[in-house]
C-alpha positions, -999 to 999 in steps of 0.1 A, spaced: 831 246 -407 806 272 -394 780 253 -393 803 228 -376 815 251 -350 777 269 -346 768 234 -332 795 232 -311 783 268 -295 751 258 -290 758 223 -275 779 243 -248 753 268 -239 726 241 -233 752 224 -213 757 259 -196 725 259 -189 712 230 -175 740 230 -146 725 264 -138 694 253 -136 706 225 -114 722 251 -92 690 267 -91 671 238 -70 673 244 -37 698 218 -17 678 190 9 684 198 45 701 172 64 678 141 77 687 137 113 695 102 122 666 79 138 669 79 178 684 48 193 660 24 198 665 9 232 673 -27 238 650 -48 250 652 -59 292 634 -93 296 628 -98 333 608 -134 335 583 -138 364 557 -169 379 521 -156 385 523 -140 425 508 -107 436 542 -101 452 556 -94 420 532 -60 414 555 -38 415 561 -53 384 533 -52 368 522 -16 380 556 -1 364 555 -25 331 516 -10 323 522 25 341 554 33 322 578 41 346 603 18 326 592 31 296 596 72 310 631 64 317 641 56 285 635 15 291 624 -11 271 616 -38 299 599 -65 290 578 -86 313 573 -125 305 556 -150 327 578 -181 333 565 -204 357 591 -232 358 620 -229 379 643 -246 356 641 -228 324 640 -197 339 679 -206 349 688 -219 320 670 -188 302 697 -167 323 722 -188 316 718 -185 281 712 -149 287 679 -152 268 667 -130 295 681 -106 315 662 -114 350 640 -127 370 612 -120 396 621 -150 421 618 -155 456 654 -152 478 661 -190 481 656 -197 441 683 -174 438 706 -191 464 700 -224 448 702 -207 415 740 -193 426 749 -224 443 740 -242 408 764 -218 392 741 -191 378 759 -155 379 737 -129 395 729 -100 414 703 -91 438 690 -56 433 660 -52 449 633 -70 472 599 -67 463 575 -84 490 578 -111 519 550 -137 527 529 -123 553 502 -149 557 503 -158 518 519 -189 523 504 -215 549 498 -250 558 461 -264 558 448 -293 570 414 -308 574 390 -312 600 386 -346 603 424 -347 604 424 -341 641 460 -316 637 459 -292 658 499 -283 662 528 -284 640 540 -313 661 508 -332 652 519 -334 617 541 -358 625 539 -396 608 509 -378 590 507 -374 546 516 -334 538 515 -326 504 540 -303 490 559 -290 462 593 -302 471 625 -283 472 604 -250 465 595 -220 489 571 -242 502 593 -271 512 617 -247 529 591 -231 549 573 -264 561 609 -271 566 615 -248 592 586 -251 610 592 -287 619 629 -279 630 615 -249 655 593 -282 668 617 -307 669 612 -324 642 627 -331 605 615 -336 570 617 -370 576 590 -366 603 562 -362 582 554 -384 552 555 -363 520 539 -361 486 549 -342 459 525 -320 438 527 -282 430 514 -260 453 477 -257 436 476 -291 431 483 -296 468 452 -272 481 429 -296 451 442 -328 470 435 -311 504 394 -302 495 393 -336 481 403 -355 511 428 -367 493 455 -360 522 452 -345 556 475 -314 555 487 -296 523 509 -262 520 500 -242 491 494 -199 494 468 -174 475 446 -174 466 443 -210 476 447 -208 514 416 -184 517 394 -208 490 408 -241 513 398 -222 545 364 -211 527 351 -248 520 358 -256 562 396 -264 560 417 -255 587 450 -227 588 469 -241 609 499 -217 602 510 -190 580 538 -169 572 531 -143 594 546 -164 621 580 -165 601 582 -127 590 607 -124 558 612 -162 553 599 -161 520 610 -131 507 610 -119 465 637 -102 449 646 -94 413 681 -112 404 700 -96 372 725 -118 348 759 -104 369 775 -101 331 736 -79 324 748 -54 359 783 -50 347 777 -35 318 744 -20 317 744 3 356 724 29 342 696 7 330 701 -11 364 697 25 382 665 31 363 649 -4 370 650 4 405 639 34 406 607 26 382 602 -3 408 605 18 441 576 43 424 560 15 413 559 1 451 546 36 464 517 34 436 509 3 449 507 10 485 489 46 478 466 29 450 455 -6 463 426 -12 444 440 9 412 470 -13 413 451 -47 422 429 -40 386 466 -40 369 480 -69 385 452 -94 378 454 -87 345 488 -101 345 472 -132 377 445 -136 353 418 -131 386 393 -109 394 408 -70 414 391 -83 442 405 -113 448 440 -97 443 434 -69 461 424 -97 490 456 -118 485 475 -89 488 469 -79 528 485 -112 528 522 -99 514 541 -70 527 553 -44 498 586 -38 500 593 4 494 631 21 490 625 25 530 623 -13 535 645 -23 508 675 -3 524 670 -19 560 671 -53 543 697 -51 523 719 -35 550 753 -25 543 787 -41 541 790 -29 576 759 -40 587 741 -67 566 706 -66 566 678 -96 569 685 -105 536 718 -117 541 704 -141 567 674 -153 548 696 -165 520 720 -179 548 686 -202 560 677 -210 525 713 -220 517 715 -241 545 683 -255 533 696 -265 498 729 -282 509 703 -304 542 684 -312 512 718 -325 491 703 -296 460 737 -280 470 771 -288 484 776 -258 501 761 -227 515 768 -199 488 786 -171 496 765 -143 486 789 -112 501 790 -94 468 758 -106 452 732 -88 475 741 -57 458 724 -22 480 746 1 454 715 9 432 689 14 462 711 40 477 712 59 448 675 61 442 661 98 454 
């Protein structure tokens, strides 16, 4: 019974003291919790110097100083950039003003936040010497090539209407906008319109400029369109994709050749030929941006550029009517930039 109850004893003192020696270890200070990892922003973009702003705040980290994940992916066709909206794949995209009217028109929710660049001689039509054109009206009955229902088409568009003239005036063929400037060196056809860096390699084997975008100032204007559903509910991230592109539009203008290294990385071309194709393109800043976009009051330019490219959608039966685009060319973000 002793021995019994000895055992016992000495059970309960071991047991004694191996929870003081657990007591003894000091206790684990609290982990904190990982930091939110920010979602990821896909804006989609085609190739186009106009789009630097872009680039400059992607590989300077202004996007990524404010807390942003943006992620820059080149798309080039039209189409599946839509439908990548649509199916809200990505969250934007770089596009020019009347890809976003026919995008709306085609039932594509978005909003228009901010304007990166215009044409300002980067778009033009060429034709060759031996073509004997000399005018716009001298196009007429003559082969143009073209990429049809593109920027292109809407600004050859509107130069034959200030002549006198319609679409139907000139005898189109349809290639893309490089293809266009081949068919023109090869004598191919006797007028193409393409842009940069094709114009100045066109002009550069004897082909002739016969007009640019600097004689339609704004026509072809860029501007980064958000996913309406993407504005509503992320106006902070909006606020701070603005802002990185409004520094980004300063670096570029302060910085030209800096900023034309960056971007041809992304135009796969050499920084000089960017930095050439961009005294072709005016650079949107906050300054510019707030006189286009205007206010509710007062509408800016932009309002009537997508009015023209509307109009040019529903002449060219891509749309049944002129979208209203009242509360999509939204200045609340550029206003709130300081």
């Amino acid at each position: 019974m002793k021995k019994s109850l000895a055992l016992v004893l000495v059970t309960l003192l071991l047991v004694t003291f191996a929870a003081g020696c657990g007591k003894s270890e000091p206790a684990k200070p609290a982990q904190p919790a990982p930091a939110a990892k920010a979602e990821p922003i896909i804006i989609a973009y085609t190739p186009w110097n106009g789009y630097g702003a872009l680039f400059v705040a992607a590989q300077k980290g202004m996007f990524k100083s404010r807390g942003l994940d943006v992620q820059i992916q080149s798309i080039e066709d039209v189409g599946v950039r839509k439908q990548s909206i649509v199916a809200k794949k990505i969250q934007g995209m770089a596009a020019s003003v009347d890809v976003s009217v026919a995008a709306l028109g085609q039932g594509v929710p978005l909003k228009l936040v901010w304007a990166f660049d215009a044409s300002a001689g980067a778009d033009g039509i060429l034709v060759t010497k031996a073509s004997g054109i000399k005018t716009i009206a001298d196009l007429k009955g003559k082969e143009i090539a073209f990429n049809k229902g593109s920027a292109s088409h809407l600004y050859l568009s509107t130069l034959l209407k200030k002549n006198g003239m319609k679409d139907e005036d000139v005898k189109a063929v349809e290639m893309k906008a490089s293809e266009a400037a081949s068919a023109l060196m090869a004598g191919k056809v006797p007028a193409a319109v393409t842009w940069e860096p094709h114009i100045t390699k066109a002009a550069a084997a004897g082909n002739i400029i016969l007009s640019t975008t600097k004689d339609t100032p704004a026509l072809i204007a860029d501007v980064l369109a958000l996913h309406e559903d993407f504005v509503k509910a992320n106006p902070d991230a909006v606020q701070k994709i603005v802002a990185a592109l409004s520094e980004a539009t300063d670096f570029i203008q302060k910085n030209p050749a800096e900023a034309a290294k960056i971007m041809a990385g992304e135009l796969k071309e050499k920084p000089e030929e960017t930095l050439e194709g961009n005294k072709t393109i005016q650079f949107y800043n906050l300054k510019d941006n707030l006189a286009l976009f205007g206010t509710k009051e007062k509408p800016g330019a932009l309002f009537e550029v997508a009015k023209i490219a509307g109009e040019f959608y529903v002449g060219q039966k891509i749309l049944t009517k002129v979208p209203d685009v009242t509360n999509v060319i939204d200045s609340s973000f550029i206003t709130k930039i300081k």
